[in-house]
C-alpha positions, 0 to 999 in steps of 0.5 A: 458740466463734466464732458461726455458725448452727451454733453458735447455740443457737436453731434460728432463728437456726441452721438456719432463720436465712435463713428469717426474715431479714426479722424479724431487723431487727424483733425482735433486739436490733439492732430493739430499740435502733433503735425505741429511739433512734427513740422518743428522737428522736421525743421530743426532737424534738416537745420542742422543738416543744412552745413552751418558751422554753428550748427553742426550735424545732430547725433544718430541718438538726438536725431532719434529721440527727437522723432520719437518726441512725434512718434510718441506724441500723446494726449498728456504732450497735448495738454503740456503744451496748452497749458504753456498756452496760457502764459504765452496766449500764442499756441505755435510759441507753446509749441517751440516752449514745449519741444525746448523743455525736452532738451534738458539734460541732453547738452547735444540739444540744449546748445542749438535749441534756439535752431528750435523754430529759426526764421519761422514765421507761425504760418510756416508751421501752421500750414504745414501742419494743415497739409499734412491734417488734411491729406491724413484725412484724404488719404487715411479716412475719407477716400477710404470710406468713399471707396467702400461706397463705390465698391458697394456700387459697383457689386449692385451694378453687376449683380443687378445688371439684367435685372429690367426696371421700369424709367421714370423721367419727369416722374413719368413712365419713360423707357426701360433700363435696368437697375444695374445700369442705373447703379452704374451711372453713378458708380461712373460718376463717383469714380471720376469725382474720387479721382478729383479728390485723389489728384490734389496736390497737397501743398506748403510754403516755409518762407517766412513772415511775407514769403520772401525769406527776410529772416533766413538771409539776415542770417545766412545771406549766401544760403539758398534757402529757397531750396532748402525749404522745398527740400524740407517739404517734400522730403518724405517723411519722417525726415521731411513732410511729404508735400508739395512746396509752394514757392510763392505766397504771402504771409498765408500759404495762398489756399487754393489748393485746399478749395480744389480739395473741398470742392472736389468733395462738395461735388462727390456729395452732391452725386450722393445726395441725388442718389440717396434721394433716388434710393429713397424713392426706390424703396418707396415704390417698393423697387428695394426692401429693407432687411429687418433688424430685431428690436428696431422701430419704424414708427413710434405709432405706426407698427408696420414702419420700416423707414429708409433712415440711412438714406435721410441720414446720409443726405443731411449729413452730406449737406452740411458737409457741403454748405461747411466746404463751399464756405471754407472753399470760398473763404479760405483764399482771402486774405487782407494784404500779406495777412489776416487771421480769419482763416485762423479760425474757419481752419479749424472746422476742416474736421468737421466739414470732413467729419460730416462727409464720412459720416454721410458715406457710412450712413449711405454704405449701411443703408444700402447693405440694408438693401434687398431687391423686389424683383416682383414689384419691379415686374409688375411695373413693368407690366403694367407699363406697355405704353413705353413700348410706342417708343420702338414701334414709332421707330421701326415706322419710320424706318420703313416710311410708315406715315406720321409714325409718332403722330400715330402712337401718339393718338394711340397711346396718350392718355388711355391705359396700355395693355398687351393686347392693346399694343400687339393689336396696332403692331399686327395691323403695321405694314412692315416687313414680317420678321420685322413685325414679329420681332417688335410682338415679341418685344415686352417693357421688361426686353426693351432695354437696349444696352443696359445690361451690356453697360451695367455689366461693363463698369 
């Protein structure tokens, strides 16, 4: 079978493959072997900068034709060095093959090409280049459309500030809010989440087979080699990898800090989920409409159908993002003693578990510009919901000594339909003060908001 998107065997890379093109790069197998080659390079190149008299300091030229070997890293590279795969069966060694295979003609190189990948265990390339994956993604990509959602947000919580809306707790009428204030809360709540993301140090360890520089010091023994490594680390790149140096580990960078990364997105979509659950139940009481698109169908039978598919989109999506980042967050930090290659495999699906949170994240942005407010439905549930008022009224009683306030409005009111006039008639007969009794008969459901619109306003 010829590959196409419809012939792949994960929707990303079917049906929803245009929507995430731009962490292909990152997180494929393609991304995989270019941070690869990168950490080689980047490696290699500090080598010889590290004052050993058998490697001695490469030209400007070398230099720049080796970072050129990342620069322009292509598919056809990618494929060259899996096809060196299938002689050695070992995908870090193809890689040390490959970038040696460019040293030819140029004598500079081919004299210290066995520099290529000196004292380097394969987990010292693997995981740098999964830092480096990962944070790409972070940082490129995810946050990115995670802010657009936010931003989203933000605007509905502004521009929908003081527009009243009937609460719902338990499902049943509770006291007013507004719909900005309850866009607000979960603005506030992805803010802080985002910053979880953000925050994460990105880390990475180069100390070879079981973290104790074994290799490296048969070598040069008086090298201090433990800050070399940290330096190769947390140079900036090009030159070094950006990242932050993890100086104890095992064979294994200890992947903690991949577990603070993905459960950090884990709880960033379980807020999203509630809110697309949330919206969902909006639009189905008519709260918000949909605008319509030419040419879309609701319902393959029923005509009249325009349904909230992008809020049921996005929380399947952010659900199997997070039952793949609760595994791989709880996962991941195992180890069998100084190594076992399970991570090996389970690495591999970062992509995807990160794949299905941005598509998520589009599916909620493109339902809620979608999104048009009913400010008449939202009135009229208001209206048609005097009983929230007992809350104020009780409390004004109390405040003035009233007996059994809440026993009161409790009789009053539970269970039997609540109008204005009905409301206003118990209000009339209180013996408050006056202007204390004229304020709570001008007090309606859609005015009982308390600071809602302060609070929308305020995010």
């Amino acid at each position: 079978m010829t590959f196409s998107s419809i012939s792949a065997l994960s929707p990303l890379d079917g049906r929803y493959a245009a929507k995430l093109a731009p962490l292909r790069p990152l997180m494929s197998e393609q991304g995989y072997m270019h941070r690869r080659v990168q950490v080689e390079v980047a490696w290699f190149i500090a080598l010889s900068d590290a004052g050993f008299d058998e490697f001695k300091s490469l030209t400007a030229g070398a230099r720049a034709y080796l970072l050129g070997l990342v620069k322009h890293f292509s598919e056809a590279d990618g494929e060259a060095i899996k096809a060196i795969e299938k002689t050695t069966n070992h995908d870090v060694k193809a890689v040390e093959y490959w970038i040696k295979s460019k040293f030819d003609a140029r004598p500079e190189l081919l004299a210290a090409q066995e520099f290529v990948h000196f004292a380097c265990t394969s987990e010292d390339i693997n995981n740098t280049s999964h830092a480096l994956q990962l944070q790409g993604a972070r940082d490129l990509v995810l946050l990115p459309a995670l802010d657009a959602v936010i931003a989203k947000l933000r605007s509905m919580a502004h521009g929908f500030a003081d527009v009243p809306m009937l609460s719902r707790t338990h499902g049943q009428t509770a006291s007013p809010t507004t719909v900005g204030k309850e866009v607000a809360n979960v603005v506030v709540r992805l803010a802080a989440a985002r910053e979880k993301i953000a925050s994460v140090k990105i880390m990475a360890k180069m100390n070879g087979a079981v973290g104790n520089y074994n290799a490296h010091l048969s070598a040069w023994p008086d090298f201090d080699w433990e800050a070399f490594s940290r330096k190769v680390v947390e140079t900036p790149e090009p030159l070094g990898l950006g990242l932050t140096f993890q100086p104890y580990s095992i064979q294994i960078e200890p992947h903690d800090y991949m577990a603070e990364v993905f459960d950090a997105i884990a709880r960033t979509d379980t807020i999203l989920i509630d809110w697309s659950r949330d919206v969902w139940g909006y639009v189905s009481l008519g709260y918000f409409k949909q605008k319509l698109k030419d040419g879309e169908v609701g319902s393959s039978t029923m005509p009249h159908k325009v349904n909230p598919i992008d809020f049921e989109n996005a929380e399947g999506n952010l659900g199997l993002a997070n039952a793949l980042l609760k595994h791989l967050s709880e996962k991941l930090p195992i180890s069998r003693w100084q190594r076992d290659l399970t991570d090996s495999t389970v690495l591999r699906n970062m992509g995807v578990a990160v794949g299905y949170a941005v598509l998520a994240y589009q599916s909620l942005l493109t339902g809620l510009n979608k999104l048009e407010i009913n400010e008449a439905a939202i009135a009229a549930d208001l209206d048609a919901s005097w009983e929230v008022l007992a809350e104020p009224i009780q409390t004004v009683m109390r405040r003035f000594g009233l007996p059994q306030p809440y026993e009161q409005l409790k009789k009053f009111t539970r269970g039997e339909p609540m109008t204005r006039e009905l409301m206003q008639g118990f209000i009339t007969n209180l013996e408050i003060p006056e202007a204390e009794k004229q304020r709570l008969l001008a007090m309606t459901p859609g005015s009982y908001t308390g600071m809602a619109v302060e609070l929308a306003k305020r995010v």
